[in-house]
C-alpha positions as a Markdown table, in Angstrom:
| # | Residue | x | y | z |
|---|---|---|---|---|
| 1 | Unk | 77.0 | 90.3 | 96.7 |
| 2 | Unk | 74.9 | 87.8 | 95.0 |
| 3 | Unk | 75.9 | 86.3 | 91.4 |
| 4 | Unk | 73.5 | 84.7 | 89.2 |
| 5 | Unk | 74.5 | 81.2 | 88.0 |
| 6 | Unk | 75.5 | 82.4 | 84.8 |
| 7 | Unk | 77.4 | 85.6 | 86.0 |
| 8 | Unk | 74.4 | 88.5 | 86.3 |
| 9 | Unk | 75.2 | 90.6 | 89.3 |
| 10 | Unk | 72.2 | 91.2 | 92.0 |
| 11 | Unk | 72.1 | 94.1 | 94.0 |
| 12 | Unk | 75.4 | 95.8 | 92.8 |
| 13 | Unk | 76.4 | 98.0 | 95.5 |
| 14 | Unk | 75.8 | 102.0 | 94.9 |
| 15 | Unk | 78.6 | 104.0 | 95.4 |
| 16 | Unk | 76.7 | 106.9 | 96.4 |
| 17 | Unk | 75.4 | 105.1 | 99.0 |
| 18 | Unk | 78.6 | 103.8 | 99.9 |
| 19 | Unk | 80.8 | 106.5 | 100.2 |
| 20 | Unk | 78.4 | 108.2 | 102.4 |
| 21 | Unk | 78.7 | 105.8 | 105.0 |
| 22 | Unk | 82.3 | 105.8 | 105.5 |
| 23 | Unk | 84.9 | 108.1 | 105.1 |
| 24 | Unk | 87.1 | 109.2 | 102.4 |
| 25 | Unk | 90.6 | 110.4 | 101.8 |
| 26 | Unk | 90.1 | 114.0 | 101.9 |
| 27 | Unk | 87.8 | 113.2 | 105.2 |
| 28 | Unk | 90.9 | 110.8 | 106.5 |
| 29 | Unk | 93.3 | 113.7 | 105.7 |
| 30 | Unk | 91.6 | 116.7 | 107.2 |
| 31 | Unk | 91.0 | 114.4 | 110.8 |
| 32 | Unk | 94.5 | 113.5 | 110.3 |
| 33 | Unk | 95.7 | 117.7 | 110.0 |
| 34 | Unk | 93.6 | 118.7 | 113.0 |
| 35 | Unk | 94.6 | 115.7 | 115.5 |
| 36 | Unk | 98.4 | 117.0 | 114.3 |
| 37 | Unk | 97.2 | 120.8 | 115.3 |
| 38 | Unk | 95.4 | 120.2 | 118.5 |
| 39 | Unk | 97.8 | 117.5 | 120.2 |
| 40 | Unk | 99.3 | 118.0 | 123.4 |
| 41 | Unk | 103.0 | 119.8 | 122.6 |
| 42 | Unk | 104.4 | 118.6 | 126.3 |
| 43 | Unk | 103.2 | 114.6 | 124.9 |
| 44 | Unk | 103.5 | 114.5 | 121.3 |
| 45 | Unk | 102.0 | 111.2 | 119.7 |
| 46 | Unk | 104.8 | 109.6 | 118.2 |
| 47 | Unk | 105.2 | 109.6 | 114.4 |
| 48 | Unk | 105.5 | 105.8 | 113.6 |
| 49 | Unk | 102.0 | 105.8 | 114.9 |
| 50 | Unk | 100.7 | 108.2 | 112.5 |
| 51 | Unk | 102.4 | 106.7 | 109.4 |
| 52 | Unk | 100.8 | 103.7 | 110.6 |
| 53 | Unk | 97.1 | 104.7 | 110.6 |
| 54 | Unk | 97.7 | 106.6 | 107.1 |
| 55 | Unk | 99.0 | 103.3 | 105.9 |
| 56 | Unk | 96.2 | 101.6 | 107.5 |
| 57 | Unk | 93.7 | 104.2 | 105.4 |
| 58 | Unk | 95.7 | 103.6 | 102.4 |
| 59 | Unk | 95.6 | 99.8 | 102.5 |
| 60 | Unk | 91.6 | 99.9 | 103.2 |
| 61 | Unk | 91.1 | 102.8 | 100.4 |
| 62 | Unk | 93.2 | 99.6 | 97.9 |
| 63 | Unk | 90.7 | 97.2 | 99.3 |
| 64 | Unk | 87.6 | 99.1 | 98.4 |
| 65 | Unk | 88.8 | 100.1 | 95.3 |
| 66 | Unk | 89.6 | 96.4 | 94.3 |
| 67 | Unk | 86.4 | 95.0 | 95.7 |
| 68 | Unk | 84.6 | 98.3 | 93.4 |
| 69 | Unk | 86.8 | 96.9 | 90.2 |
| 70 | Unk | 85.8 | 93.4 | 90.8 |
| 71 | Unk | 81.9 | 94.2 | 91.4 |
| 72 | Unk | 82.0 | 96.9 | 88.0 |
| 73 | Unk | 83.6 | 93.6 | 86.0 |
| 74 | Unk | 81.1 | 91.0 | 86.8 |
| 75 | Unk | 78.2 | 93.8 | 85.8 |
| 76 | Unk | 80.0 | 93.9 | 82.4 |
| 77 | Unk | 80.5 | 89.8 | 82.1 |
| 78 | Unk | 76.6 | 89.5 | 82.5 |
| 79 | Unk | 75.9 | 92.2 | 80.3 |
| 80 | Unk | 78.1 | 90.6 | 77.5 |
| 81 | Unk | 77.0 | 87.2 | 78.2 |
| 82 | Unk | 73.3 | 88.4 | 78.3 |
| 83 | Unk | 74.0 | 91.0 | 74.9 |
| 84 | Unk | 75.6 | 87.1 | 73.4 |
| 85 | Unk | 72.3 | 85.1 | 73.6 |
| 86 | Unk | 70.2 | 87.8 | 71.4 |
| 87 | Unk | 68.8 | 85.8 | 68.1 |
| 88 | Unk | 69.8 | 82.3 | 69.7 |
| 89 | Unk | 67.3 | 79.7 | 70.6 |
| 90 | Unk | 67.6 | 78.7 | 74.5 |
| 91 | Unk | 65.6 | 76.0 | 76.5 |
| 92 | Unk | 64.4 | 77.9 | 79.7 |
| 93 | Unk | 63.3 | 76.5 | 83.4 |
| 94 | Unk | 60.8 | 79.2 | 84.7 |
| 95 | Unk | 58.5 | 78.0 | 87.6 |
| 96 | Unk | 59.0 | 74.1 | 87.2 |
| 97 | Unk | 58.0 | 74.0 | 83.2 |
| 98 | Unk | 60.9 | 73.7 | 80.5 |
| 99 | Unk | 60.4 | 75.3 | 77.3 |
| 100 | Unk | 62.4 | 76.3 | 73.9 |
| 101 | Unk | 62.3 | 79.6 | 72.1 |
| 102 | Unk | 64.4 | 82.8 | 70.8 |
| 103 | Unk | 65.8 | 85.5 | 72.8 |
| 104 | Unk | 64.4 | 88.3 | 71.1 |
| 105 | Unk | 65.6 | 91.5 | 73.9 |
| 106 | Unk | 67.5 | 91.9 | 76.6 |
| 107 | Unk | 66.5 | 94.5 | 79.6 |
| 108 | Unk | 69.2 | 95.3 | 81.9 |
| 109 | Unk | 68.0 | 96.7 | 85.1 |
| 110 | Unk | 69.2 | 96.9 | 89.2 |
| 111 | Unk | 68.7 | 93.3 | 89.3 |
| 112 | Unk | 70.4 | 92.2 | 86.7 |
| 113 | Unk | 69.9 | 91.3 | 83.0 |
| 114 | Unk | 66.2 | 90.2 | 82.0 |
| 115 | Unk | 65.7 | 88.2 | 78.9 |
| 116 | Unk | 62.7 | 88.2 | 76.5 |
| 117 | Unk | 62.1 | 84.9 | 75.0 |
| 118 | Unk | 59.5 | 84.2 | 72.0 |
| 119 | Unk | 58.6 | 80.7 | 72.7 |
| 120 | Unk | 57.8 | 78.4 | 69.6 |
| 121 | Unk | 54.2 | 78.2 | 70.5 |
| 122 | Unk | 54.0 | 82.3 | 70.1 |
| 123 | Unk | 53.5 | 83.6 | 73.6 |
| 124 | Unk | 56.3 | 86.3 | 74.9 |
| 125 | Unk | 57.9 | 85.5 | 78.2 |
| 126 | Unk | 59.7 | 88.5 | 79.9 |
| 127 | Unk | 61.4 | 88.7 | 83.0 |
| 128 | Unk | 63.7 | 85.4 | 82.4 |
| 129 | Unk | 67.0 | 85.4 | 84.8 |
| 130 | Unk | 70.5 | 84.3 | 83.3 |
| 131 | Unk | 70.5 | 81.7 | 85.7 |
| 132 | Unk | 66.9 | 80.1 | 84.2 |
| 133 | Unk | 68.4 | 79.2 | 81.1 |
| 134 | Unk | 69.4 | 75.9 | 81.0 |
| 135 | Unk | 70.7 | 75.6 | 77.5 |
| 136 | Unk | 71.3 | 77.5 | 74.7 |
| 137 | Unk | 71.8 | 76.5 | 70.9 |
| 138 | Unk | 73.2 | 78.4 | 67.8 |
């Protein structure tokens, strides 16, 4: 997952899409019940080995929930460092050419937050990245 140099997440992962792709608990449980129901009786798979795949599901299900929590925490950092620099002046580096003015919005979108800066010669630049600000002053 890329991470702006200020914090803005790129390209969060969707969960929908996620969860789609792999399987879930209910999904892990029902394969689980019907191996149980159709297994040989006269060679029964041994218990330890089930307990160990439903720990093995468990452990991964953890995983994927921590890696979720920590993805869903650096979306709120950016937003709250992005919400932070409305009203304050910032130098910005867009495209090779440095300039001062006031962040007067903030747009949040898939890509991260976008900033709207009001120059002090006048002209609106939109589309500024966390990562292009260079400075910021009260």
């Amino acid at each position: 997952m890329p991470v702006d140099a200020i914090g803005g997440v790129l390209n969060a992962q969707n969960t929908n899409a996620s969860s789609s792709s792999s399987i879930n608990q209910d999904e892990f449980i029902r394969l689980f019940l019907t191996q149980l129901q159709f297994q040989d009786p006269l060679e029964p798979v041994d218990n330890r080995e089930f307990l160990s795949q439903l720990a093995q599901f468990t452990a991964l299900e953890q995983s994927r929930q921590t890696s979720q929590n920590t993805t869903d925490l650096l979306s709120m950092n950016a937003t709250s460092q992005a919400v932070s620099l409305l009203n304050r002046r910032v130098e910005v580096n867009a495209g090779g050419t440095p300039f001062i003015g006031t962040v007067t919005a903030v747009n949040f979108s898939s890509s991260g937050a976008q900033l709207t800066v009001t120059p002090t010669t006048g002209t609106v630049r939109t589309g500024i990245r966390l990562s292009q600000v260079t400075l910021v002053t009260p």
